[in-house]
C-alpha positions in Angstrom: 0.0 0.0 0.0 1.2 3.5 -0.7 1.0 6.3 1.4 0.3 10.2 0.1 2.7 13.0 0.8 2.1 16.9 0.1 4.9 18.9 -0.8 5.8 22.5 -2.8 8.6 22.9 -5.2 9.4 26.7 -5.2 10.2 28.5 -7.7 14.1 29.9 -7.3 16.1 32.1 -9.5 18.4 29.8 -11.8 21.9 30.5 -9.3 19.8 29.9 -6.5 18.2 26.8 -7.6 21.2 25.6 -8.9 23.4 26.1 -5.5 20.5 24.8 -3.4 20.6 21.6 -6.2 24.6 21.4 -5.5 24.3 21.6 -1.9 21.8 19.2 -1.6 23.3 16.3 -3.8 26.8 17.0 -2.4 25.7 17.2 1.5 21.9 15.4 1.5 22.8 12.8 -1.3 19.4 14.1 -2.6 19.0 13.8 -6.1 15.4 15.8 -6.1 14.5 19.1 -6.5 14.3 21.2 -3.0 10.8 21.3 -2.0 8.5 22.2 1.5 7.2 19.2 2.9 3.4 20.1 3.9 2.2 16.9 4.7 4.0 13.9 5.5 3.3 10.4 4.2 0.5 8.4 5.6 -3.0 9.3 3.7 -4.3 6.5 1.6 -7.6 7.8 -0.3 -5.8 9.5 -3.5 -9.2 11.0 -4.6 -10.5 12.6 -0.8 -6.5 14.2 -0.4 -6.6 15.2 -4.2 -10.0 16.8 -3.6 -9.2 18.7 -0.1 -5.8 19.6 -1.4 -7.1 21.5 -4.2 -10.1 23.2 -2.3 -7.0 24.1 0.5 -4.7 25.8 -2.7 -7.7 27.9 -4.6 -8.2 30.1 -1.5 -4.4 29.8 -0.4 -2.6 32.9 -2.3 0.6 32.2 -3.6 3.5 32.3 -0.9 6.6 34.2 -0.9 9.5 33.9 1.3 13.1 34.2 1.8 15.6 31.3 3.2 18.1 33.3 5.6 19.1 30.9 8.4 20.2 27.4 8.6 19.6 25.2 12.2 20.1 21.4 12.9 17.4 19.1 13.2 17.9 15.8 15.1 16.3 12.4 13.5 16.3 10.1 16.7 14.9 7.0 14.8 17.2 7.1 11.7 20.2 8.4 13.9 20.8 10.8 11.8 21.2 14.9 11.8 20.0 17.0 8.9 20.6 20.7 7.8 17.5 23.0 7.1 17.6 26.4 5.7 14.2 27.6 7.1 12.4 31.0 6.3 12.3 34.4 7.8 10.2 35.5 5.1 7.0 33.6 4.6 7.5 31.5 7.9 4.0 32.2 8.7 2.3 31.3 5.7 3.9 28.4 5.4 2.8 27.6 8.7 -0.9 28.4 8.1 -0.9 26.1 4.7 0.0 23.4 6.3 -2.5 23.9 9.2 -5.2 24.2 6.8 -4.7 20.7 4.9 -4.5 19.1 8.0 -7.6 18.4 8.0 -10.5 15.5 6.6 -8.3 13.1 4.7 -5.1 14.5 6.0 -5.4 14.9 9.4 -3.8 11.6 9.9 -0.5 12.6 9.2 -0.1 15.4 11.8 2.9 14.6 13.2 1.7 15.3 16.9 5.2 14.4 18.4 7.0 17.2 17.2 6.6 20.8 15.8 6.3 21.1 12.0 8.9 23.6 10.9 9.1 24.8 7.2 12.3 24.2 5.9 14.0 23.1 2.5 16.7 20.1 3.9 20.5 20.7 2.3 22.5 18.3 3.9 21.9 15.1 6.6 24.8 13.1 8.2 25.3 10.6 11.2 27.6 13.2 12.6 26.5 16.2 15.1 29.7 17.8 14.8 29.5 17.6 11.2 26.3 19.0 10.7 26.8 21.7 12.9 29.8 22.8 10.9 27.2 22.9 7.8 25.0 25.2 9.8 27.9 27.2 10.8 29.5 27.6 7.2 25.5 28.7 5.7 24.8 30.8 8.9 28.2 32.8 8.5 27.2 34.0 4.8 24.5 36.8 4.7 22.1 34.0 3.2 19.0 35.4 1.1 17.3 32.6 -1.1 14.2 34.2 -2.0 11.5 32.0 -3.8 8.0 30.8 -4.5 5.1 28.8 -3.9 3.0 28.9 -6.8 1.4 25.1 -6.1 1.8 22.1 -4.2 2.1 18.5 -5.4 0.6 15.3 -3.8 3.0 12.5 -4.1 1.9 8.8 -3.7 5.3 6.5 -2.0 5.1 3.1 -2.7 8.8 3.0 -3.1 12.0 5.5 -2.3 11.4 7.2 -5.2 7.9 9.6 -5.0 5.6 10.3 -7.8 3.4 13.2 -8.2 -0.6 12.2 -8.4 -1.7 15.8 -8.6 -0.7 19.1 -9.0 -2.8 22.3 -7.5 -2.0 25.5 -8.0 -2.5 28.7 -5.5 -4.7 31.0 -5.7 -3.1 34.1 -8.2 -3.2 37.7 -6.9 -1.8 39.1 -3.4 1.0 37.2 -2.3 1.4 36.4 1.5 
């Protein structure tokens, strides 16, 4: 059985895109594009989360933000420590869009044992002194990665690799 993530692939100037891209393969071994994870893996129904995702994005206007921090976010179960860039701009919207598909179909997959923080991830090791090092290289540059959401994706995870089901775009006009 597979399970349904939502996530958002913003849109980034090409050097931006492309050093986040860099980072990412070199540091998170991540092949994919960096994207906002909104709702993490565990809805089954592909047509209810299609449904409420796309009622959730027509009345969601698009989101900008800027990526100026980096912080360190333990994994206990994987053993493993990961590198986010997280957002000063757009923090809050973030925040509210993911609130609001939590809900119906996706309120299972509220994570209710830890906060959800928006954040794109650039690197993960096994190593806290390591990934500290990471945070302190990024947090020593005057970081400004602006970007995008102009839609969200749901991706169904039957195997490592996900695949997008649906795309729904945000509503056009003001930005948050």
């Amino acid at each position: 059985m597979s399970a349904l993530e939502v996530v958002a692939k913003p849109e980034f100037g090409k050097a931006e895109l492309d050093w986040l891209t860099h980072l990412r393969q070199s540091r998170a071994h991540s092949a994919r594009a960096p994207a906002f994870t909104l709702v993490f893996p565990g809805a089954e129904s592909t047509e209810d989360v299609v449904k409420q995702v796309q009622t959730t994005c027509a009345s969601t206007p698009r989101i900008r933000f800027c990526l100026r921090s980096a912080m360190v976010a333990p994994e206990a179960k994987m053993g493993l420590y990961h590198v986010f860039l997280v957002p000063d701009e757009g923090f809050g919207a973030i925040i509210r869009l993911h609130q609001r598909l939590h809900v119906g179909a996706l309120a299972c997959c509220l994570q209710r044992d830890m906060p959800y923080i928006p954040h794109l991830t650039v690197a993960s090791t096994d190593d806290f002194g390591a990934a500290r090092q990471t945070m302190a290289v990024l947090n020593s540059k005057e970081l400004a990665i602006s970007g995008r959401i102009d839609e969200v994706e749901v991706h169904e995870r039957d195997s490592a690799t996900p695949r997008c089901v649906a795309k729904a775009p945000l509503k056009h006009g003001f930005f948050h």
